[in-house]
C-alpha positions in Angstrom: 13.5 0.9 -17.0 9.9 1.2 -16.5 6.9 1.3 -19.2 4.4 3.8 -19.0 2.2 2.0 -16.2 3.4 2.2 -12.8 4.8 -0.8 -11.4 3.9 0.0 -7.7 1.1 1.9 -5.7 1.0 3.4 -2.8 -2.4 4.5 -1.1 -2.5 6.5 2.1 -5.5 9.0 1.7 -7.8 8.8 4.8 -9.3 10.8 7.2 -9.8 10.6 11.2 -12.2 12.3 13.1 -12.7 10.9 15.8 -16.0 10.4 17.6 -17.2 8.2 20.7 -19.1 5.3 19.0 -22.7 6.6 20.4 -22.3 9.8 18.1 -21.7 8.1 15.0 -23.8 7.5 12.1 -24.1 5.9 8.7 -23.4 9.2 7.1 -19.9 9.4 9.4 -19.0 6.1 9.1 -19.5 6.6 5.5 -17.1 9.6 5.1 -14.4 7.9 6.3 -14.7 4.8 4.2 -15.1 6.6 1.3 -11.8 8.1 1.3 -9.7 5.3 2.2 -11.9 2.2 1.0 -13.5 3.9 -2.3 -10.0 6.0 -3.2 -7.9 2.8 -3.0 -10.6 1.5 -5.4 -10.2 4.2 -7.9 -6.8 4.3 -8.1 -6.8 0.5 -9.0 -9.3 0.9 -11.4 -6.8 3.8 -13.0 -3.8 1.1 -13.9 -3.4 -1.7 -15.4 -3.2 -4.2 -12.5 -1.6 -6.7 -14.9 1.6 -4.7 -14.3 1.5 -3.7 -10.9 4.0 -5.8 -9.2 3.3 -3.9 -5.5 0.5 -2.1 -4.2 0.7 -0.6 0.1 -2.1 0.8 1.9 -1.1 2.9 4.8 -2.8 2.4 7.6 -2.5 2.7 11.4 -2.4 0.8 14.4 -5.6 1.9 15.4 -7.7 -1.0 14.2 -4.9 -3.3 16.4 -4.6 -1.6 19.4 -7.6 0.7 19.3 -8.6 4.3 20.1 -11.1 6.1 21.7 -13.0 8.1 19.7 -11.9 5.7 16.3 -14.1 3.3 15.5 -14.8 4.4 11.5 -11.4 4.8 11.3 -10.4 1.5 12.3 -13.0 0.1 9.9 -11.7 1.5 7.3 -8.5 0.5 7.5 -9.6 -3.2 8.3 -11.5 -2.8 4.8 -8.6 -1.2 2.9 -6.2 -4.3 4.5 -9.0 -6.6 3.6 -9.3 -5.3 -0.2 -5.8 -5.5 -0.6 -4.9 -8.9 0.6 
């Protein structure tokens, strides 16, 4: 049975569009680190991480194999992996 606080959390917010690496900027890059990077940290800020027993970030194999056009995105989900580990 389980208490009030979830026991597991699962993050997959994020957002792609993709742009060569000559057209982005801070403000870009920015957008898309929000959502996946600063959303992952609100929801843990929103249990008790005392009880959470599993927490999975969705990601993509973008940041592994690459993408044209993907370079925030692939940031952002290197961050998200490196904030969860």
């Amino acid at each position: 049975m389980l208490d009030d606080e979830p026991y597991c959390l699962v993050h997959g917010a994020g957002v792609n569009h993709p742009i060569a690496a000559h057209g982005l900027d801070v403000a870009k890059l920015e957008q898309e680190q929000r959502i996946k990077v600063a959303g992952l940290g609100h929801l843990l800020d929103a249990v008790d991480r005392n009880g959470l027993k599993l927490c999975i970030g969705l990601g993509s194999v973008i940041g592994a194999v690459g993408m044209h056009g993907n370079l925030g995105y692939a940031v952002a989900n290197e961050r998200m992996a490196a904030r969860l580990a």
